[in-house]
C-alpha positions as CSV (number, residue, x, y, z in Angstrom):
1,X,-37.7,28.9,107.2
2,X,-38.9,30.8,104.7
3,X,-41.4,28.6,102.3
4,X,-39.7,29.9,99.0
5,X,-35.9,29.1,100.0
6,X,-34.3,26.9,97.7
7,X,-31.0,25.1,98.5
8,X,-28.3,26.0,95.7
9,X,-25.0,24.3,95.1
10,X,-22.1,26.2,93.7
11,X,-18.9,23.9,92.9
12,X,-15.9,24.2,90.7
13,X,-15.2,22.3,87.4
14,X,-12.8,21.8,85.4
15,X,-12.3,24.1,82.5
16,X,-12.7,20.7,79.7
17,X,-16.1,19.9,81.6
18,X,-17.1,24.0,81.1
19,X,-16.3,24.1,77.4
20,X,-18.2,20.6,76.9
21,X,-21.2,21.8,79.3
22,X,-21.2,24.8,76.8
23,X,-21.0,23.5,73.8
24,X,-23.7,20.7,74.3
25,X,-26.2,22.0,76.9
26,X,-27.8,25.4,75.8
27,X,-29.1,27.9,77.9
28,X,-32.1,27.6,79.9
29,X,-31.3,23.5,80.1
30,X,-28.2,23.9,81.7
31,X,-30.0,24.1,85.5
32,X,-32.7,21.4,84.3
33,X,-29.7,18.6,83.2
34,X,-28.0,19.6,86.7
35,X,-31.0,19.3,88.7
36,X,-32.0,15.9,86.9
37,X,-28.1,14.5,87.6
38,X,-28.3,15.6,91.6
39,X,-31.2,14.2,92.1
40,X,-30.5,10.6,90.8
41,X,-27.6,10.9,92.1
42,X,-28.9,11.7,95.9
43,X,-31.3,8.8,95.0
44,X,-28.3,6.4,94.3
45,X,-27.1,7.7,97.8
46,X,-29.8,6.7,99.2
47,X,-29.4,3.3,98.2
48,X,-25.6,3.0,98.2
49,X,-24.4,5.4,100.8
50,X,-20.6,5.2,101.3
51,X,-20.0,2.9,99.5
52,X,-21.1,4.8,96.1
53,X,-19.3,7.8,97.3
54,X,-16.4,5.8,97.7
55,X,-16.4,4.4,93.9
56,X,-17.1,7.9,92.6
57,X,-14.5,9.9,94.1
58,X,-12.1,7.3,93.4
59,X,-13.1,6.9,89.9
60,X,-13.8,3.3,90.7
61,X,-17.1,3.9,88.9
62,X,-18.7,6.1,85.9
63,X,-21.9,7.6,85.7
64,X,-22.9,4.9,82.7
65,X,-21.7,2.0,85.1
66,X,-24.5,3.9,88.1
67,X,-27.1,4.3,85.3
68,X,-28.3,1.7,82.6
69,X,-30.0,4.3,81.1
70,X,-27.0,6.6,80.8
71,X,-24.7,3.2,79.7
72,X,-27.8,2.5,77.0
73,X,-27.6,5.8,75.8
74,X,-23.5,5.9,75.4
75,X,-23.2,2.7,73.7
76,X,-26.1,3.9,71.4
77,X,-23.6,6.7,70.0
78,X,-20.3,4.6,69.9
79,X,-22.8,2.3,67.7
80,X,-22.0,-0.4,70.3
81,X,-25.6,-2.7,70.6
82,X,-25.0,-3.3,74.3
């Protein structure tokens, strides 16, 4: 394999998580937020397995409920002091 291949992911959104994505994340940060979420997130696999892909796909769980810090962060801006 060559020693400068990179695995890349290309998915489909929706068009509401484009127009947020765009609108919050400018250019050049875009690819540094997505590597930052995968890479928790393959952490949190890890650790969960089936189970976490279960709750996500089945929007049993959201990212906020997966990550204090994210959770901290949103209830920060809703003025919430949880």
């Amino acid at each position: 394999m060559n020693k400068d291949w990179r695995p890349r992911l290309n998915i489909d959104i929706s068009k509401r998580a484009f127009n947020i994505f765009q609108r919050h994340l400018p250019t050049g940060v875009k690819g540094k937020v997505y590597r930052v979420v995968m890479e928790e997130l393959a952490d949190a696999l890890e650790k969960a397995g089936p189970d976490l892909v279960a709750a996500l796909v089945n929007k049993w769980m959201r990212l906020e409920e997966i990550s204090p810090t994210v959770g901290s962060v949103l209830g920060e801006k809703s003025g919430n002091d949880s």
